[in-house]
C-alpha positions in Angstrom: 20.6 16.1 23.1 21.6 13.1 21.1 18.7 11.3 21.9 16.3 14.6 20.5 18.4 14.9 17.2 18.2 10.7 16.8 14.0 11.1 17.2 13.8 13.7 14.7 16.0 11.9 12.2 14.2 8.1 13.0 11.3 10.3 12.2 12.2 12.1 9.1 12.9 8.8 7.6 10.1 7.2 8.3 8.4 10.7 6.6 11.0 10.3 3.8 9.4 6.4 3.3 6.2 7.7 3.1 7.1 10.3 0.6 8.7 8.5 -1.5 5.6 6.2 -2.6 3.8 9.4 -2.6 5.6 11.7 -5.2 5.9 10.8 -9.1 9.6 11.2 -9.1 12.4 10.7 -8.1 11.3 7.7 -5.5 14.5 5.5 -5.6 16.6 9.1 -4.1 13.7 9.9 -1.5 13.8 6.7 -0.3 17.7 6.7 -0.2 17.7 9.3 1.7 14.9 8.1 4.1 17.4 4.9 4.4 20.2 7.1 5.2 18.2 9.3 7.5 17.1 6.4 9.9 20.9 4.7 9.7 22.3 7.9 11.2 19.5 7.9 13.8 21.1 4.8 14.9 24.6 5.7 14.5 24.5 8.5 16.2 23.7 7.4 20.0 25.9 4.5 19.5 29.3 6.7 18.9 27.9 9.5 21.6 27.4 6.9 24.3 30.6 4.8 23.6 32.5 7.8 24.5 30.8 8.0 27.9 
């Protein structure tokens, strides 16, 4: 499961980069976000498999 919701984060960054060149404003929060987006998709499997 933690490995599904990690994908679909690492991904939604990498849409979030893309958008962020794509829209008119608002560019420096997209990409932000896209930034945050992929740092949780690595977070997340580290804390979930350190407690196995």
């Amino acid at each position: 499961m933690a490995f599904v919701l990690s994908f679909a984060l690492f991904l939604a960054g990498i849409f979030l980069f893309y958008f962020a060149f794509t829209v008119e404003s608002f560019q420096a929060i997209i990409f932000f976000a896209g930034i945050l987006s992929i740092s949780l998709s690595f977070g997340i499997p580290a804390h979930v498999l350190a407690r196995r």
